[in-house]
N, C-alpha and C positions, 0 to 999 in steps of 0.2 A: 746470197752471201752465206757463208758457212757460218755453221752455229756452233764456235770453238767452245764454249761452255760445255754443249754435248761430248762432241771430240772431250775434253780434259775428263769428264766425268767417265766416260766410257773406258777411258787406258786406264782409271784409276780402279775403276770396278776386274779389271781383268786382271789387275798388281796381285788385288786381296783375292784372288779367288783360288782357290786348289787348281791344279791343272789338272785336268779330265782325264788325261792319260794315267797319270799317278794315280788317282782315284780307281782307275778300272783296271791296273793293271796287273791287281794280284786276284780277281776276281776267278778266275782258273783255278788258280794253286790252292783259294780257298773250297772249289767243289770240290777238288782231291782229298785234301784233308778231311772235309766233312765225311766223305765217301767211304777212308781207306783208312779212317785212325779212330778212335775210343778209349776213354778209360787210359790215356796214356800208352798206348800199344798202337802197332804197327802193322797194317794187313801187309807186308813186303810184297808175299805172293801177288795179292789183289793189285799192287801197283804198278809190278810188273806188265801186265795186260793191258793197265793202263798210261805205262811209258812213254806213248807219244807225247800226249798232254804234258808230260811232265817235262820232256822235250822241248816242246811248244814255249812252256810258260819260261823255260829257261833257256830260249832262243829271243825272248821279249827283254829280261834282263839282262843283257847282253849286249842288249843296244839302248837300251836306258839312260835317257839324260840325266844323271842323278843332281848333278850343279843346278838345275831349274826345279829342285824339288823345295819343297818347304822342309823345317828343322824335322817335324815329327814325320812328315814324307821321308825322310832320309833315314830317319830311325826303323820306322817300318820294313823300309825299303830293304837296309841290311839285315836285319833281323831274318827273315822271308829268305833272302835269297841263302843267307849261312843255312837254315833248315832245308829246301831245296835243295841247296846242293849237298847236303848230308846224305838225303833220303837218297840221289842219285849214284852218289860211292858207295853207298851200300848196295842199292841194285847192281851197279856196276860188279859188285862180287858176290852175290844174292844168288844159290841157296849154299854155298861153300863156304861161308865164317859163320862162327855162333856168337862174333863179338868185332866190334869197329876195331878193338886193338889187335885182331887177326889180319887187317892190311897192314904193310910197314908203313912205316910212319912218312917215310917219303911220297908213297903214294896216297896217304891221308891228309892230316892237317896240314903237311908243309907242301903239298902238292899243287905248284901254280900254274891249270888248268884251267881254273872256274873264268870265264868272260861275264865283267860286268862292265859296262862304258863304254865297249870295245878294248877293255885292258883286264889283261891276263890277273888273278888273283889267287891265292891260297886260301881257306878256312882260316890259319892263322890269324892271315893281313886282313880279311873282312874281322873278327875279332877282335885283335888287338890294335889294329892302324884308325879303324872305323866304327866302329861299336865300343869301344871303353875311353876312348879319349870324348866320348859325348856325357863322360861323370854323369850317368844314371846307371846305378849294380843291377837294376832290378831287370836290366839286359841278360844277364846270367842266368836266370830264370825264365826268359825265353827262348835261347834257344838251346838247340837240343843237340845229343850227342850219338845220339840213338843206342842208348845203354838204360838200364832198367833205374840206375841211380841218378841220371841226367835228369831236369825237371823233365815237366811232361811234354810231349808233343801236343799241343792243342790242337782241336778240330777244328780250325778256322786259321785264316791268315790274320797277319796283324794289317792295323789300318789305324791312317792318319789318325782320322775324326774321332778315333774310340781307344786311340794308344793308351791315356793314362790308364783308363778301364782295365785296361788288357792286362797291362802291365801288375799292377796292382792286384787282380786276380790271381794270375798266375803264382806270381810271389806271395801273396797268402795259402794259395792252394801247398806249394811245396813243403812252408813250414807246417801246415797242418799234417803231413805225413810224416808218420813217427818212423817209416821205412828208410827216408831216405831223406829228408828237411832236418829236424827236431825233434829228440827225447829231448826229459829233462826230471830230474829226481834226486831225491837223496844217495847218497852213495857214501859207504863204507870207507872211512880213511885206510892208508896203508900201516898205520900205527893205530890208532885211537880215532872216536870222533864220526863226523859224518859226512861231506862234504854235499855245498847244492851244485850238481852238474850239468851241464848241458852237453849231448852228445848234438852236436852240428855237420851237416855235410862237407865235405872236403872243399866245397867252391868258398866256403868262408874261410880259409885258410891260404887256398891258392890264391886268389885275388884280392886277399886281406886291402889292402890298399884302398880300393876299389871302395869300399862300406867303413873307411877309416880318413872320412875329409870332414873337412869346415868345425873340426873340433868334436868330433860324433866318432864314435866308434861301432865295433858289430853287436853288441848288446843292444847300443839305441837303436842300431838297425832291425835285432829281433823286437823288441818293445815296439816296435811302430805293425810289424810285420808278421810277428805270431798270433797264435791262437791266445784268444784273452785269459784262458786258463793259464797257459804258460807265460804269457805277461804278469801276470799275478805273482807266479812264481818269481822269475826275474826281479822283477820291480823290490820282490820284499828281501831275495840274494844279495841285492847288486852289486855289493862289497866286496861279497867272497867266493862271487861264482867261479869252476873252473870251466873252461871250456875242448871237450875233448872230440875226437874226430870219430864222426861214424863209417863203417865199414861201404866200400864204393862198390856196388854191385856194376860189372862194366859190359857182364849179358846182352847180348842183340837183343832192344825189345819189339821183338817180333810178336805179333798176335797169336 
């Protein structure tokens, strides 16, 4: 006689469990990164050599069942593949631009090229269709642009099991750089006076929206997300901060 208790517990153990292929599938594109990035910079040259791989890993997402992934599997998932195929358009024109806005634009972000599912994608539509309708900003902070003002490229892939981690690092890391996250200081009025300001990167401006739901704006967003020195500051502003934009360095960041 079959022992359907077994059977029912069995299908219910395989519902909850990660699919193994998700789990293992950015395991590649994580030794690249460890291999070929630091410090937010980009060995190009070094990746070049090692292009197959890079090939490889974006011959795997391409055929990826992404509908059988879990919520943060999917998050990963796009994440990974938008940086991937970043670092590949830049090879793709590697060693001839000193910057991503040196391809036209039709053959950059609106270029729908990239196979993920079996269906053709842009940068864009991975972006905007699939990573910002999942209302988490702190996507913006991961991926990259491959420009020196973009957050940073991280040495490692993103993964399910350690996404908030990820995430939340990385978004702290940005604002702690005064280069290209967050200044913030007293500043000279145009008449009299002193104003408390915050120079901010441009992605808090472009996707304003994005860090402006559930009644929260992008200050609560800095107060959750800066450095506590500059929480401090904020917190004692919050009245009269103004918020002004920092300068976008859009530089290949090449190693």
């Amino acid at each position: 006689m079959i022992d359907r208790t077994w059977i029912l517990a069995a299908a219910f153990a395989l519902l909850t469990l990660s699919s193994p292929a998700a789990a293992e599938l950015h395991d590649s594109f994580g030794e690249l990164l460890a291999k070929h990035v630091a410090n937010g910079e980009v060995d190009y040259a070094g990746l070049r050599k090692d292009e197959a791989r890079l090939d490889a890993y974006l011959a795997t997402i391409a055929k990826a069942d992404v509908a059988k992934m879990t919520a943060n599997e999917k998050k990963a998932f796009w994440i990974n593949a938008y940086n991937a195929f970043t670092i590949k358009l830049i090879l793709n024109h590697y060693p001839g631009i000193e910057s991503i806005k040196d391809i036209p634009r039709g053959d950059r972000w609106n270029w729908e090229g990239w196979v993920v599912g079996g269906e053709k994608q842009s940068l864009d539509a991975i972006e905007h269709e699939f990573l910002r309708p999942l209302g988490d900003p702190r996507i913006h902070f991961a991926i990259n642009c491959a420009s020196f003002s973009c957050p940073d490229l991280i040495a490692e892939a993103y993964r399910a099991e350690a996404l908030d981690e990820q995430l939340d690092r990385v978004t702290r890391a940005f604002f702690a750089n005064e280069e290209k996250g967050l200044r913030y200081g007293m500043e000279s009025g145009f008449l009299s006076g002193e104003n408390a300001t915050l120079h901010v990167s441009e992605i808090l401006f472009w996707f304003r929206e994005d860090f402006e739901r559930d009644g929260r704006d992008r200050v609560d967003f800095l107060l959750r997300y800066a450095p506590k020195a500059a929480q401090t500051f904020i917190a004692g502003h919050r009245g009269d901060l103004k918020l002004k934009k920092l300068d976008y360095d859009w530089a290949l960041n090449d190693k």
